[in-house]
C-alpha positions as MATLAB code, in Angstrom:
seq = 'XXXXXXXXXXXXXXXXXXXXXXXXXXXXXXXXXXXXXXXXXXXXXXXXXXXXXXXXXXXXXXXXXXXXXXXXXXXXXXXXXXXXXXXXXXXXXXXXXXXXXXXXXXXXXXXXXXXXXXXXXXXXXXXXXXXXXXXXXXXXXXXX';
ca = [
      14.938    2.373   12.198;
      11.791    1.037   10.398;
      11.287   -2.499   10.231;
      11.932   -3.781    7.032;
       8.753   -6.265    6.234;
      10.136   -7.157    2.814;
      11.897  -10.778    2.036;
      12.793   -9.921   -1.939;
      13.082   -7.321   -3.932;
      12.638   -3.405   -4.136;
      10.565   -2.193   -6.297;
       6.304   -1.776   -6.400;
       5.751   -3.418   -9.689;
       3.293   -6.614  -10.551;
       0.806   -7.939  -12.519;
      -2.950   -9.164  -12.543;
      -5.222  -10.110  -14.613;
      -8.697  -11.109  -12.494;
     -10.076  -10.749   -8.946;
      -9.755  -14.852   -8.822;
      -5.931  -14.778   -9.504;
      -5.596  -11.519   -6.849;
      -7.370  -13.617   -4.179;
      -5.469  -16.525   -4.589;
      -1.996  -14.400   -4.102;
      -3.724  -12.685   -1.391;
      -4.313  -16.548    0.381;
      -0.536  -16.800    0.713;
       0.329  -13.298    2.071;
       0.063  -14.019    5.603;
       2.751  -17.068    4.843;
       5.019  -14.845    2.509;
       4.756  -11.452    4.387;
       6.586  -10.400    8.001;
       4.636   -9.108   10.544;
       1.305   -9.937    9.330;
      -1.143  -10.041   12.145;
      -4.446  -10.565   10.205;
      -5.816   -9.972    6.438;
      -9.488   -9.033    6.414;
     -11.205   -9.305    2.962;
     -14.583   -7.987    2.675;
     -17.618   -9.453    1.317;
     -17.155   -8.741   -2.352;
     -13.791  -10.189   -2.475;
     -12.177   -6.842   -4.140;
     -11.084   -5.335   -0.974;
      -9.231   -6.276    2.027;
      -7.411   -5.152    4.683;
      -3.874   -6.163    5.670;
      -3.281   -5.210    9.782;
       0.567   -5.641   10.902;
       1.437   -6.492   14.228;
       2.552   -3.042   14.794;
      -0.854   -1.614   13.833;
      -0.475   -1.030   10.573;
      -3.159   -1.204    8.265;
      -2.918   -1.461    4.746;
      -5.998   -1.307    2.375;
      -5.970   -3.317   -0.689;
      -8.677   -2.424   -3.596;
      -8.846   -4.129   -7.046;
     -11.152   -3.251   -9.825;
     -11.248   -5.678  -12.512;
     -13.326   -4.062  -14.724;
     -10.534   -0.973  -14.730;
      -7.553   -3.554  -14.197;
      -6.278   -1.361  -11.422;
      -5.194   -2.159   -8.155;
      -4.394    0.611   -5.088;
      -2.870    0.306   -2.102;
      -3.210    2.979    0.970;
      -2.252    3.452    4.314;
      -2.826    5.831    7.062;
       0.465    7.266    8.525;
      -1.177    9.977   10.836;
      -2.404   13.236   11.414;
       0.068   15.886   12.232;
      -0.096   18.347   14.592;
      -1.755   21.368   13.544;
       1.701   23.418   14.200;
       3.305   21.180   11.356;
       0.779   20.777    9.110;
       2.255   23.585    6.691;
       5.336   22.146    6.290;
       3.604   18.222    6.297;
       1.917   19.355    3.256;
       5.091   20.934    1.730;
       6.617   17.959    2.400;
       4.233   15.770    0.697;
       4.268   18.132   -2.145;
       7.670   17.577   -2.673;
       7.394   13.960   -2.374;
       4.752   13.815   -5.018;
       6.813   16.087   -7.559;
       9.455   13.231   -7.334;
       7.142   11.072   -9.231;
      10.203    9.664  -11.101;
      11.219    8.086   -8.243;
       8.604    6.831   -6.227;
       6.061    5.679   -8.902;
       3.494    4.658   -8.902;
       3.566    6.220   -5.055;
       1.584    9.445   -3.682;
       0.977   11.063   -0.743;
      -2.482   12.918    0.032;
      -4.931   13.865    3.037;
      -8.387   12.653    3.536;
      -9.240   15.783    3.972;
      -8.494   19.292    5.134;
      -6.905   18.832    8.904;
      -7.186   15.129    8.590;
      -4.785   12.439    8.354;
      -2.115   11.714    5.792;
      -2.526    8.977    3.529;
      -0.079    7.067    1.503;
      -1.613    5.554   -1.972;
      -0.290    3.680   -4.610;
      -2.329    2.628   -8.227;
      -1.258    0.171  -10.627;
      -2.419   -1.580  -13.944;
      -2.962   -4.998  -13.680;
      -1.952   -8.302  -16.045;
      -1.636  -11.716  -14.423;
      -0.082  -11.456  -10.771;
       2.165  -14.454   -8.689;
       1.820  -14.749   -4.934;
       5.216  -13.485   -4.901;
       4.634  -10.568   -6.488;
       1.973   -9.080   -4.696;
       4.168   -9.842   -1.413;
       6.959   -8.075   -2.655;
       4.715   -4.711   -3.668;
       2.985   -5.077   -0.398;
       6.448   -5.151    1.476;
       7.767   -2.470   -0.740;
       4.718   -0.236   -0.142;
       4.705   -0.853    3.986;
       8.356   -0.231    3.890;
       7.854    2.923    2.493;
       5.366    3.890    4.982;
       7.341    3.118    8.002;
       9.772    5.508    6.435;
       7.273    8.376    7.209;
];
């Protein structure tokens, strides 16, 4: 089974309100968050990169001026013999947007990897918060 990175709750669902108030929840991830090897943030401050100890890596992007935040992960590329049914599947996943909003599934591009992505408005975020989405979101991947 997939290890379960999350210490509370279940669902991907926080809030935000500036770059300053993401970073500072971002400072604590590493002490709220299971298997977190290293958290990269790049020179602008509105991107980082989360890197489990399994390999993981989750990509973090906020744009203030939008108030969105997105989340994505690369889960793989599949063999060229499933790729059909990959795509169906991810299809299917996507059409169950009732369920696993604000969650997608997409590929960089034809023959490339799948990507798991996840979007969400902002309005004034606690370290705890962000921990649990990030949790929630890597859980989700290690289900694929």
């Amino acid at each position: 089974p997939a290890p379960d990175r999350r210490r509370a709750g279940t669902y991907l669902e926080f809030n935000v309100n500036t770059l300053a108030q993401l970073q500072e929840s971002r400072a604590r991830l590493g002490e709220l968050l299971d298997g977190v090897e290293e958290i990269i943030e790049e020179a602008d401050g509105d991107e980082w990169t989360i890197e489990f100890t399994n390999g993981d890596m989750l990509e973090i992007e906020f744009d203030e001026a939008r108030q969105r935040i997105a989340f994505s992960m690369v889960l793989g590329t599949p063999p060229s013999e499933h790729r059909a049914h990959t795509c169906e599947m991810l299809l299917t996943f996507n059409l169950l947007w009732q369920e696993n909003l604000p969650v997608r599934m997409a590929v960089s591009a034809p023959g490339e990897e799948v990507v798991l992505v996840a979007e969400f408005e902002t309005v004034a975020v606690q370290a705890q918060d962000l921990n649990r989405c990030v949790a929630d979101f890597a859980a989700i991947a290690d289900q694929w």
